[in-house]
N, C-alpha and C positions, 0 to 999 in steps of 0.2 A: 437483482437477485444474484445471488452464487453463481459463479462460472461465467457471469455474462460479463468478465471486466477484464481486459487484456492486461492488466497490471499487476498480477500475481507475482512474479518477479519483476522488480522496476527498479530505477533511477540511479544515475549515472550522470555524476557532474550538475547533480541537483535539480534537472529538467523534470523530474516525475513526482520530485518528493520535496516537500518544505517541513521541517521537524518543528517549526514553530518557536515560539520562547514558553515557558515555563512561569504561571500567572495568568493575571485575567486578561482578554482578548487577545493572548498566545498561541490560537488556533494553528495548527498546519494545515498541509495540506498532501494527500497522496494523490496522486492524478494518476490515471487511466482512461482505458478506451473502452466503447461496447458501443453495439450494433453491429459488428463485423465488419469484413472489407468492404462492404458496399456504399453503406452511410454510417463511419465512426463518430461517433460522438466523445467528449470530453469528459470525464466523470471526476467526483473526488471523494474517493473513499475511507478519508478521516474519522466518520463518523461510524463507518460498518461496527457493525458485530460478527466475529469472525470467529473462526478455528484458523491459527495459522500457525507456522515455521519458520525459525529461524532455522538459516543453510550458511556451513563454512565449505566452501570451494565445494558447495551442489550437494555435500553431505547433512543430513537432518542436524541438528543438536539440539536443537529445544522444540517441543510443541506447547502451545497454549490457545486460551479461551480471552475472548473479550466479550465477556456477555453482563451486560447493564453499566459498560466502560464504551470508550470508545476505540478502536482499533487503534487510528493514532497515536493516542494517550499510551496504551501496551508498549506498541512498537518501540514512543520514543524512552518510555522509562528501561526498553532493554540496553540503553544506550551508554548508561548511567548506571548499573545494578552489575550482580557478577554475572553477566552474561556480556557486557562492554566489552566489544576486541574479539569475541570469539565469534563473531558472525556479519557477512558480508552481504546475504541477500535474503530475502523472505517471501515465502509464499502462503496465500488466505484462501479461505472461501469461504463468502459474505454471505449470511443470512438474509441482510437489509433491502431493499428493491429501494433502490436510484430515484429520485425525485425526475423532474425530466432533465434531459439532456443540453451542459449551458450551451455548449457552442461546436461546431462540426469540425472537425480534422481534415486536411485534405489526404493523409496518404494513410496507411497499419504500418504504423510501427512497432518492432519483434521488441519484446522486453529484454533487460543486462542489469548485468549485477550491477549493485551498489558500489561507490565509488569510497576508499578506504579514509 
């Protein structure tokens, strides 16, 4: 559910985020964490439906909806669209609740911007 995903701001050098290919079975992937520092778990929030932000150097520039899309899908088509180049990092807040959790993290790791 919302707020429960440490990956609001993520991925740097491609560890948190796969943009996928474009076609069928092109899936990406956004990775983050939830359950907190005690027991993290790995999550992939490609699928959310979300209200999120694109941020140029921490400043808003764009907000939008992914409602009956997939979070993913938004994110990568800002990639591609005139919003391409003007934003380095993003942050959401997922309506969807997480199926279970695939596999545990051993440490919290703080989120970073996107890598240019």
């Amino acid at each position: 559910m919302g707020g429960e995903i440490a990956a609001e701001k993520c991925g740097k050098g491609g560890e948190a985020i796969d943009w996928g290919t474009k076609g069928p079975g092109g899936q990406g992937k956004i990775l983050g964490h939830t359950g907190g520092k005690v027991m993290p778990f790995v999550v992939n929030a490609w699928e959310q439906e979300a209200v999120y932000m694109l941020h140029a150097d921490y400043a808003v520039i764009y907000v939008g909806v992914a409602s009956g899309t997939k979070l993913g899908l938004r994110l990568r088509g800002h990639r591609d669209d005139h919003l391409a180049g003007r934003w380095d990092q993003f942050s959401w807040y997922g309506a969807l609740p997480f199926n279970t959790p695939a596999k545990p993290i051993p440490q919290y790791r703080t989120p970073h911007p996107l890598a240019p």
